[in-house]
N, C-alpha and C positions, 0 to 999 in steps of 0.2 A: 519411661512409661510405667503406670501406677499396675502393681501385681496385684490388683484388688479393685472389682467394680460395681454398679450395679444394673439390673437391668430388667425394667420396671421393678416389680418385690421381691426378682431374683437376686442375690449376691454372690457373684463368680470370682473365687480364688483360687486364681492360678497357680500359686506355690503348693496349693494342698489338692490340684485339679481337682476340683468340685464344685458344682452349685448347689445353694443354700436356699430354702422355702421353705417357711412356715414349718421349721426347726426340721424341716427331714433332709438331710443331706446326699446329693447325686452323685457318686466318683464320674470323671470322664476320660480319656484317653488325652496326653497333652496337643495331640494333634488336632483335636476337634474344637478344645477349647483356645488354639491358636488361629483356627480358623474366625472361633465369633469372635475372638480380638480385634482383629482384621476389619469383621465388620460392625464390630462396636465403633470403632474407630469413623468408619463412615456412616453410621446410623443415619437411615433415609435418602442414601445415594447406594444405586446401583452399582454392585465390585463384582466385574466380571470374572469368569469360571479362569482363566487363564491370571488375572492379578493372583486370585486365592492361591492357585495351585505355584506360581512362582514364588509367592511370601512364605505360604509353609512348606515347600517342599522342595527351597532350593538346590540346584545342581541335582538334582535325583528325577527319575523320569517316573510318572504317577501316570495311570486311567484316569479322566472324569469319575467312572465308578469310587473313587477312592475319597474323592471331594464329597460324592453324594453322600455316601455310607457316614461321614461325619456332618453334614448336614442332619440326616435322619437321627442321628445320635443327640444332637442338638435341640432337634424340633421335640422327642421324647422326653427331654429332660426339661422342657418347656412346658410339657403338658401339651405341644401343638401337634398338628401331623402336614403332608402335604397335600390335606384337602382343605382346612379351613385359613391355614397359612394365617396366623395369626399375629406370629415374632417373625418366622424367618420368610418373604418371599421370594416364588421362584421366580425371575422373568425370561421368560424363553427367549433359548439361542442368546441371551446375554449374560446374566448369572443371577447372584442374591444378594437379597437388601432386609437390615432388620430395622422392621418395620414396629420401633416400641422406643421408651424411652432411656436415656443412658445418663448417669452420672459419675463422675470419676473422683476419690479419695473424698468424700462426704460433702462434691462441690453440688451447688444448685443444678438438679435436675433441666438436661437439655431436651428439649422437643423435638424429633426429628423435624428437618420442613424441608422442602423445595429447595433448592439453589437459589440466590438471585439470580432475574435477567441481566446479560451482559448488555448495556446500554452507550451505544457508540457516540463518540463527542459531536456536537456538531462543526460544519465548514468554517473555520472563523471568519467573521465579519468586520467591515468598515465601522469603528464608531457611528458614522452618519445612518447608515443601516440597522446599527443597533439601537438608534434614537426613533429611529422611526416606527421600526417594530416595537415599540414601549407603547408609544404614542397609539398605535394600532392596538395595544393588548392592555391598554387600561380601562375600557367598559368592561372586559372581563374580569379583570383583576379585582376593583371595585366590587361587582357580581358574585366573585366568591369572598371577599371581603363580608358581605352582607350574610350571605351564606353561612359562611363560620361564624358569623355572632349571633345571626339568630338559633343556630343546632347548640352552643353552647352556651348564651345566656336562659334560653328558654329550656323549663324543666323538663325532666323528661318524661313521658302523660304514661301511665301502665293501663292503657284503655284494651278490652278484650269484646269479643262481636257475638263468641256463640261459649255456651256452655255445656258439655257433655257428663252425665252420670256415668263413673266407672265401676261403683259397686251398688249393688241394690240387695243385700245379705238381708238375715237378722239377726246380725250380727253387727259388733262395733267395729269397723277400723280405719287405722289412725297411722302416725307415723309412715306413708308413701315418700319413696325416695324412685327415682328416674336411674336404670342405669347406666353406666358412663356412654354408653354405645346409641342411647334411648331407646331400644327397643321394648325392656321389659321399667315394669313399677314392680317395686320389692315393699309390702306392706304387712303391719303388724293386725291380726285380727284376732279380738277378741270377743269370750262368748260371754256364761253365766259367771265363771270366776274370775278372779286378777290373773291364773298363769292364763298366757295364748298362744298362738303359733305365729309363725313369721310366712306368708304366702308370697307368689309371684303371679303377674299378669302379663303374658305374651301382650302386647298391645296392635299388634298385626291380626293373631289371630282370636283373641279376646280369652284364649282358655287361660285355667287360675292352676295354679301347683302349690301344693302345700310342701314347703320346704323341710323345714325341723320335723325330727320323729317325733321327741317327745315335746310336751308343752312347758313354758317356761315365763317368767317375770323379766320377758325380756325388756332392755333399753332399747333407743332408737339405733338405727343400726347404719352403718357406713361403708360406703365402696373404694377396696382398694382401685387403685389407679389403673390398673389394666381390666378390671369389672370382672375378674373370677372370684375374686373373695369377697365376703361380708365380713364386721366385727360389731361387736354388741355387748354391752353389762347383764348382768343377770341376778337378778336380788333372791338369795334363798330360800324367800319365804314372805307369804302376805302377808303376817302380823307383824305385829308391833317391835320395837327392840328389845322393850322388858318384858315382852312374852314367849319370844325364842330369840338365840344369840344370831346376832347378824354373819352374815354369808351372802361375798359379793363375786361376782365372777366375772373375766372378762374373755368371749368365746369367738370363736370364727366360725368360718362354715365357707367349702366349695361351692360356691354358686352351680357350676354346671353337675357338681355329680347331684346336688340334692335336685335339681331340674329335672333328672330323672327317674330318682326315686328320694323321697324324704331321706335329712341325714340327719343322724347324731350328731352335737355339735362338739368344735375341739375345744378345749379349755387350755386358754394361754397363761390365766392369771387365777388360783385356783381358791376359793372361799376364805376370802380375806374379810377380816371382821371391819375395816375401815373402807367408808362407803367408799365404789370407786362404779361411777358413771360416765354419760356424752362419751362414750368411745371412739374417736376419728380416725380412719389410718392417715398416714403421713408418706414420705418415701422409704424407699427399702422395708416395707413392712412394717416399718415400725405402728405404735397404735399410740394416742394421746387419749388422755382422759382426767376427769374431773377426778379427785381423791382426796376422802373428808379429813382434814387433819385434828379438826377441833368444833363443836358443835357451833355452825353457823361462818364455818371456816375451812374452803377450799384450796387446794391448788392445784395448777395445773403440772401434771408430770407423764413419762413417754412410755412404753413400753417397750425393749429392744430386744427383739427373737434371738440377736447373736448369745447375747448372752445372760435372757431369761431374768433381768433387772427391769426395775423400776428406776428413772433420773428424771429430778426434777427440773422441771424447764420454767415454769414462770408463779412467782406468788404477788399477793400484793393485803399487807397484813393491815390493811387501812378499810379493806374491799373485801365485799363477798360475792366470789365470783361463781357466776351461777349459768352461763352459758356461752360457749365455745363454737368455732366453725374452722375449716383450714381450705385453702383453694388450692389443688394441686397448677392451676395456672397461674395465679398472682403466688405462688410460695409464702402465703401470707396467711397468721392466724388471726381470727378477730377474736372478742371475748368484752362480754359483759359485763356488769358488775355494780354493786350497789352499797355507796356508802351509809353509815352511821346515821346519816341525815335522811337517807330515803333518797338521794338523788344518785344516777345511773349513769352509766358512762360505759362506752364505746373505747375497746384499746384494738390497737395493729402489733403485732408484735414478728419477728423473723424468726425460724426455728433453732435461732442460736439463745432466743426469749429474750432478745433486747427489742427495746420500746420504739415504736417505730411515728407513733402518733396516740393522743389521749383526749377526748373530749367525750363533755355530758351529754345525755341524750335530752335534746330542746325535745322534753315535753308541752304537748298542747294543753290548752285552758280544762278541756273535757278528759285528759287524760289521770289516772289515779296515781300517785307517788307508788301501790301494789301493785302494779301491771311487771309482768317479767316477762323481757326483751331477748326473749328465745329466737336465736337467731340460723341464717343456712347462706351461704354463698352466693351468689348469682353467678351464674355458668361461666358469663367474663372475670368473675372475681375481683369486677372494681367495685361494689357494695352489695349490700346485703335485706336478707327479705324477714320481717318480722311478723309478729299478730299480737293484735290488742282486744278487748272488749268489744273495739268496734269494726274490725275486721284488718289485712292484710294491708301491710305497708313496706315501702320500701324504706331503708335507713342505711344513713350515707355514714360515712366513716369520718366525715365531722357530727356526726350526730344528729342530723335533719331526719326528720320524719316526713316523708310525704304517702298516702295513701294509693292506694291500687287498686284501680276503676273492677269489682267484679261484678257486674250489672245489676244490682241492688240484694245479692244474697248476702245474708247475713249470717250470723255464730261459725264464721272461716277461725281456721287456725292451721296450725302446722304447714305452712307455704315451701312448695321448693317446688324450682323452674324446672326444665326439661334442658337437655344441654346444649337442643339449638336456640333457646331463649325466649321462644313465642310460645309456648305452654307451660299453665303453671297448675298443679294438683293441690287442695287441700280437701281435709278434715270438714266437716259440716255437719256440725250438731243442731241434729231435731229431735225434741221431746214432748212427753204430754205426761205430765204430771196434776193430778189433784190433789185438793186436804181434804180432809176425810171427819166428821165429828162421830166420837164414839161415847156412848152414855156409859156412867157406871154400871148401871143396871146389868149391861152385856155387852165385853168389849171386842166380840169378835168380827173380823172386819166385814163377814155376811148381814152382820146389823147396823155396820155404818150409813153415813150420811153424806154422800158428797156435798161440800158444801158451794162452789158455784162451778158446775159441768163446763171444761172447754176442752179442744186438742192442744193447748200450748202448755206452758209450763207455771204452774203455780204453785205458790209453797210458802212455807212459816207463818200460816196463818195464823192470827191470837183474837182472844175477845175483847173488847170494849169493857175496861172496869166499870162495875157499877150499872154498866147497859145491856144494848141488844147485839149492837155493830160487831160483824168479825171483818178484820184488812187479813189483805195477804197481799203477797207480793205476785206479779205475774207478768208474762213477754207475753200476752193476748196479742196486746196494741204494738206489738215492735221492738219495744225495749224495754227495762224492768220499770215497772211502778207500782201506787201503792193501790188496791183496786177495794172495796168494800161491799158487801152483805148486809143488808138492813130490811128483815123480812122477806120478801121477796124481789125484792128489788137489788139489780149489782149494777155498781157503778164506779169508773177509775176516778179517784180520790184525788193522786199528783198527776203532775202534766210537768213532771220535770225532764231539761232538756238532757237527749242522749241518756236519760234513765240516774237509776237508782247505783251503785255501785256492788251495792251485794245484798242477800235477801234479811240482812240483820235489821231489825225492828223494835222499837217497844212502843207501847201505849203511855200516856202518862196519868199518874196514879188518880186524877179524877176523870179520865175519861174523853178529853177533849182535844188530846193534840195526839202526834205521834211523830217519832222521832228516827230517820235513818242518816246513811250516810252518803254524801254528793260531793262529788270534788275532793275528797280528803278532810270535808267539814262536816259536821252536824248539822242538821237540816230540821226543824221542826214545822210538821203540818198542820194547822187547823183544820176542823170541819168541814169548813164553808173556806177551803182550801186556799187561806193566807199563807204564806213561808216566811221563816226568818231562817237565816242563815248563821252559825255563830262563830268566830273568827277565833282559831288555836293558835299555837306554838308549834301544836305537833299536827302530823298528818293522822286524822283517825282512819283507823281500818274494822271497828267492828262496835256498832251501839250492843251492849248488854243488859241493859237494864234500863228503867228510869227507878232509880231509888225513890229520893221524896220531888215534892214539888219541881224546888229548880236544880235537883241534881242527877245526875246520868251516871252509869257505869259503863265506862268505856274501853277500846283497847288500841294502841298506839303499837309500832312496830319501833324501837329505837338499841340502837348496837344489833341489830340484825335479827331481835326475839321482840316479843308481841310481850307485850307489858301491859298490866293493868292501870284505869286513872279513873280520878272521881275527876267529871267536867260537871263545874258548877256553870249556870245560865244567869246571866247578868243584861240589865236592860242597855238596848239597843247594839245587838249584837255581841256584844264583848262575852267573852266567858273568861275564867279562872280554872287551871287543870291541877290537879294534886297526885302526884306519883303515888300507889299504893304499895309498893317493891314490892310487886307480884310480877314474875315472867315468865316466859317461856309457856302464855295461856293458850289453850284452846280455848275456853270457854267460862264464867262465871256470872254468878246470881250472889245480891246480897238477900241474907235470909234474917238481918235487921240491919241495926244504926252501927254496928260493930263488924259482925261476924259474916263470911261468905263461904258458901260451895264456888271449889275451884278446881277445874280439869284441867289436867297438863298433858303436853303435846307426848308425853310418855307415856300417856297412859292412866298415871295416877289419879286419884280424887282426895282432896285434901279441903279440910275447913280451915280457912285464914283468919284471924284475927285476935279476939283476947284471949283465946286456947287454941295453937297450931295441934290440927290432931290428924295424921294421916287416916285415911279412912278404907282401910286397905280390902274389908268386903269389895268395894270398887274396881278393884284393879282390872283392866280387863274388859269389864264392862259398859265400856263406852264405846259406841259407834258413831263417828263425826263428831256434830256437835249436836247433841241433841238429851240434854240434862233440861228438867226441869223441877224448881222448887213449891210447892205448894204443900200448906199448913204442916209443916217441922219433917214433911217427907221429900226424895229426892225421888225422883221418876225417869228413866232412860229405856232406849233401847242397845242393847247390845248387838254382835255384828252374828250371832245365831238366829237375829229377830226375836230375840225372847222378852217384853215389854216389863219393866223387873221396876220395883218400889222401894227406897229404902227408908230406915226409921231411922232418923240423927241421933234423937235422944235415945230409943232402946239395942242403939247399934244392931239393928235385925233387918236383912234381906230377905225380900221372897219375889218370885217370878207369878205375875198376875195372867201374863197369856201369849201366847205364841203364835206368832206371823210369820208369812214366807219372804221373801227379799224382796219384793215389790215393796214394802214400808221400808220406810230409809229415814223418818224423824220423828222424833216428839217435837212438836213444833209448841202446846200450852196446855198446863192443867190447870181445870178450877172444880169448884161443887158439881157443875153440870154435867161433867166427863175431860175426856182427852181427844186433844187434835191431832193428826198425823199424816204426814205427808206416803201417797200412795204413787208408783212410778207406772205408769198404763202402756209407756211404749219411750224407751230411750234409744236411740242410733247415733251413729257415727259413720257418715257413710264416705267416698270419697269422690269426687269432683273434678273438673278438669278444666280448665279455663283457655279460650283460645283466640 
């Protein structure tokens, strides 16, 4: 018999009488921890008051009180008592039974269950009798024949009847996870900054408890197996990396003590400069998580409370693995991932990180090569629940996607079931954003201009070279398109299917077309609302620019960083693409036939072309992507809201005027002023589906 076990995230070693939790160690009396051997050994079967006391207390004559007393000793070191009986229960006038899960020498975790029934043979029969009864039992047999092919050739439909609201805040939150027990949702809320707090919802009786004391950049957060503990990443800081050094953390927290009053959280993995995210527990406490090895370069490795290490368990240097899940019932990790080419794949792998299964994710026609296949377990743990652009899907572990009936709500994200299967919680972004035009004369935003009023979301609006027309991009009608301004008159411009992919736009330099991205292609619109479509190499993810006539500045994702390209247009669809060895872009403008302003995902601002000149006033002062060049000046907002101008040729910065965080972009400047995106009302609320 193994002198070393576990049970649930407990680790009980007998040699050293102790049990081991979340690094605090319990001494016990060898008598008591002889007793849960006893009932480790039968986990989920009744071991009467008389088997205990003859196992450990042979030839010696013992009280029941003597049994109990290491009982209570037990249930203490559990964290239980003999009111809520949790691990050890009582059953009266018979004995105890531990009621939790046991694994012995780092084998797969056993489930307590039920005994089989004993099922008596039947009387043996005459062949003639047994023919006959065949013959009598084939309409049935047939009947579940039919049965089982239609339950498993037909899909399985994720159709839901009612929908309930479970937060109505003003406040964002996101990330809801179910706990194991499903009584309560453990959800991240946040306010005006990136740090937030991590909340709970009684779902019985509807009251909310604010967990954590203090506020934090917390990650999504995960339930150990028995539902007393959380784990979670913790980013040090909202800026950038070249503007403070990174600091990653990885933290737990007692579910029930912070249930009653907020707690401090424990730090298991303490301000490590290399990113370490998706924190999952696993068995015995252990914690799995994402950890950056090399820019745009993950692996997956474990964290072991015995002995405060990091081991890594699965890489794959071909692949950027960018999301994780583990089922403590299937013992199975899944994990996503995206090659060099943009194509994404689905692994299974067992916690020894051998390969269990590997296929692509059969993307649909309307689906983008950008979409990341964030994924969470289905309570059975035979596949898994994702979100895309266009809402909630199931994805099977050969990589099928099929979608999940939510009765026509739309902007869902972050899916996970409840753990009897018929309920499922997400995310549901509602916004209402406008553009806003601001004249030179006075750029404060009490003198702006909405430029076409609605409650949804509109943004990046630009002017029409040469004309009157402003497009922007907007979900008025549903999905993104491109919608236009022409005096008084607004009107949606595309009617393309399933929408736009993202709000990047340009006009072209006479005025007549304009240009976004669909399907992973370039998309040119006329006026009077012709498309042509124009067939790449690469998957594009972001129109920057129209240079001249038939050429565009575009950006491409390839080796896992966003790369710069000239996409020349050629008749009848064909284009021509030309590498620029620009990478790792947020954002750029050519500011002629040579030379470009270029922001990098660092931060930096840098001019590219016949003189590389870093532009380091810049540093810093970039908020998203929202740079714009007009006549030898560069124009941004920063993340103070400070709307700041710079001069290429006299190297000179100055800050023109100061906004509150409701502005979030420079969307275009020209002679008449500047456009800017203003944010009227963002939420994040949470959902329930049933």
């Amino acid at each position: 018999m193994s002198q070393q076990f576990w049970v649930n995230n407990y680790f009980i070693d007998i040699k050293r009488n102790q049990i081991s939790h979340q690094q605090q160690q319990t001494p016990l009396a060898p008598k008591a921890l002889a007793v849960l051997t006893i009932l480790a050994q039968h986990a989920g079967e009744v071991v009467s008051h008389d088997a205990l006391m003859d196992a450990v207390w042979p030839d010696t004559v013992v009280t029941p009180n003597t049994l109990q007393r290491c009982i209570a000793q037990l249930r203490k070191a559990f964290g239980d008592d003999s009111k809520h009986q949790a691990f050890i229960k009582t059953h009266a006038k018979q004995g105890y039974s531990l009621e939790a899960a046991v694994s012995w020498d780092e084998q797969k975790v056993t489930v307590a269950a039920e005994p089989a029934p004993v099922v008596s043979s039947p009387p043996t029969q005459t062949p003639t009798r047994q023919v006959n009864n065949l013959w009598l039992l084939m309409p049935m047999i047939v009947l579940v024949g039919i049965v089982a092919w239609w339950k498993f050739s037909t899909p399985e439909k994720h159709v839901f009847t009612q929908v309930n609201p479970l937060t109505a805040s003003d406040e964002k939150e996101t990330k809801a996870r179910y706990s194991p027990d499903g009584k309560y949702l453990v959800f991240h809320r946040f306010q005006a900054t990136c740090e937030h707090h991590i909340w709970a919802k009684d779902l019985t009786t509807q009251q909310e408890f604010r967990l954590t004391k203090e506020p934090g950049i917390f990650g999504s957060h995960s339930w150990s197996q028995d539902g007393t503990q959380l784990t979670f990443s913790e980013k040090g800081s909202c800026k950038r990396p070249s503007a403070a050094p990174a600091c990653w953390r990885i933290n737990t927290l007692d579910f029930s003590s912070a249930l009653a009053q907020p707690q401090s959280v424990v730090t298991r993995l303490d301000c490590d400069e290399q990113r370490n995210a998706v924190a999952r527990y696993l068995p015995h406490g252990k914690i799995a998580m994402l950890r950056e090895t090399a820019p745009h370069t993950n692996k997956l490795v474990v964290f072991d409370p015995r002995d405060n290490q990091l081991h890594d368990l699965y890489s794959d240097n071909k692949r950027y693995l960018y999301s994780y899940d583990y089922s403590f019932v299937s013992n199975l990790i899944a994990i996503t991932s995206r090659d060099d080419s943009n194509n994404h794949y689905i692994d299974v792998i067992d916690l020894a990180g051998d390969v269990l299964s590997s296929h692509p994710v059969v993307r649909r026609p309307q689906d983008s090569s950008y979409e990341f296949y964030n994924i969470h377990f289905h309570p059975d743990g035979e596949y898994l629940v994702t979100d895309t652009a266009l809402g909630l899907f199931k994805l099977s572990f050969d990589g099928r996607l099929e979608q999940i009936n939510t009765l026509g709500h739309r902007h869902l994200f972050d899916g996970n079931y409840h753990p009897d299967g018929r309920r499922i919680v997400a995310s549901q972004l509602a916004g209402d954003k406008d553009s806003v035009a601001l004249s030179w004369n006075n750029l404060s935003m009490a003198a702006g201009r909405v430029i076409a009023r609605s409650n949804a979301i509109d943004s990046g609006a630009r002017r029409q070279p040469n004309g009157d027309i402003i497009t922007f991009m907007s979900m008025r009608s549903g999905t993104r398109q491109l919608w236009q301004v022409d005096g008084d008159k607004i009107t949606q411009l595309s009617m393309i299917d399933h929408g736009y992919a993202n709000d990047s736009f340009s006009w072209s330099p006479d005025g007549a077309s304009v240009a976004a991205v669909v399907n992973d292609q370039v998309s040119v619109l006329s006026l009077d609302g012709k498309e042509q479509r124009y067939e790449t190499s690469l998957a594009i993810e972001f129109v920057m620019a129209w240079e001249t006539e038939n050429t565009l500045i575009v950006s491409a994702v390839k080796n896992n960083s966003s790369q710069l390209y000239r996409l020349r247009l050629l008749p009848d669809g064909e284009s021509e693409i030309i590498a620029l060895v620009i990478d790792d872009v947020n954002w750029a403008q050519a500011i002629n036939s040579i030379d470009f302003v270029v922001s990098y995902n660092s931060g930096e601002v840098w001019l590219r072309g016949q003189l590389d000149k870093h532009l380091a006033p810049l540093d810093g002062q970039v908020f998203k992507q929202n740079l714009r060049v007009f006549d030898g000046k560069i124009y941004g907002l920063n993340e103070a809201r400070q709307l700041w101008r710079f001069d290429i040729e006299a190297n000179q910065f100055e800050v023109l005027s100061q906004y509150t965080t409701d502005v979030t972009h420079v969307s275009d400047v020209n002679s008449e002023g500047i456009l800017v995106n203003q944010v009227i009302d963002f939420k994040k609320e949470l959902i329930e589906f049933q």
